[in-house]
N, C-alpha and C positions, 0 to 999 in steps of 0.2 A: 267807521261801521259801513258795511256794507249791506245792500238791500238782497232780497231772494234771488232776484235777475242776475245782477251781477256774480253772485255767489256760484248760480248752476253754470254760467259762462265758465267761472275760474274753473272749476271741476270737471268742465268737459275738455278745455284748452289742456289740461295737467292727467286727462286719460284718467280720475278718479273713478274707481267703482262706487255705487250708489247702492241703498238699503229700498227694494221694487216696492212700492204703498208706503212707505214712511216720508214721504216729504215735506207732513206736515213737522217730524222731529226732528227735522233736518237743522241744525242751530249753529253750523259755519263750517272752518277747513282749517287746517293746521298751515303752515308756513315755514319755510327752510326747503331742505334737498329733497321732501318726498311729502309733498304735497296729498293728504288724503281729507275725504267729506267725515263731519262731527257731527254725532246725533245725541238728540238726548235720550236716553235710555228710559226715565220714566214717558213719555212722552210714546216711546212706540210700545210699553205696556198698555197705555193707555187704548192709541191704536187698537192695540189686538181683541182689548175690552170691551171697546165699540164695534168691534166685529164680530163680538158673540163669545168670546172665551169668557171663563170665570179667570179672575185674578191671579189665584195660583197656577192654572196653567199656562193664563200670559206669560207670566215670571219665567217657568219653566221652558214655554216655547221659546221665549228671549233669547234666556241662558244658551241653550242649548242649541238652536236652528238659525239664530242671529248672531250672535255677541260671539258666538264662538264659532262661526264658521270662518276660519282664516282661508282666504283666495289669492293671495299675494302682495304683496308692498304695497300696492293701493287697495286693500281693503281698507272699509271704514272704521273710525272707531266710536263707540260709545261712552259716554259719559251720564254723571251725576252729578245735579247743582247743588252746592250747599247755599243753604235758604238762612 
């Protein structure tokens, strides 16, 4: 397991793009030939909830303005914990 420090060094050594205010859901990096940053997904709903959105339009901003803006082989990906 790796700590936060470490984590943003790997990401920047590997040229990963990063998700700008989300680093508190920042929750690691994938491994093999294309190295990118893993966010949790509920996590920057949450974010955007603590910044003043209602829920649903967190969701909706997510969807649409995060999760889905592909920028190239090192964009991020998001995920979901099963609890």
């Amino acid at each position: 397991m790796i700590d936060k420090e470490d984590l943003m060094e790997i990401l920047a050594e590997e040229e990963c793009l990063t998700a700008d205010g989300f680093d508190d859901a920042l929750v690691g990096c994938t491994y093999g030939a294309n190295v990118v940053a893993v966010y949790d997904i509920d996590r920057v709903i949450e974010i955007l909830v603590e910044e003043g959105m209602d829920y649903n339009d967190a969701v909706e901003h997510a969807d649409f303005n995060i999760v889905g803006s592909y920028v190239g082989e090192k964009t991020p990906i998001f995920m979901s914990f099963v609890v």
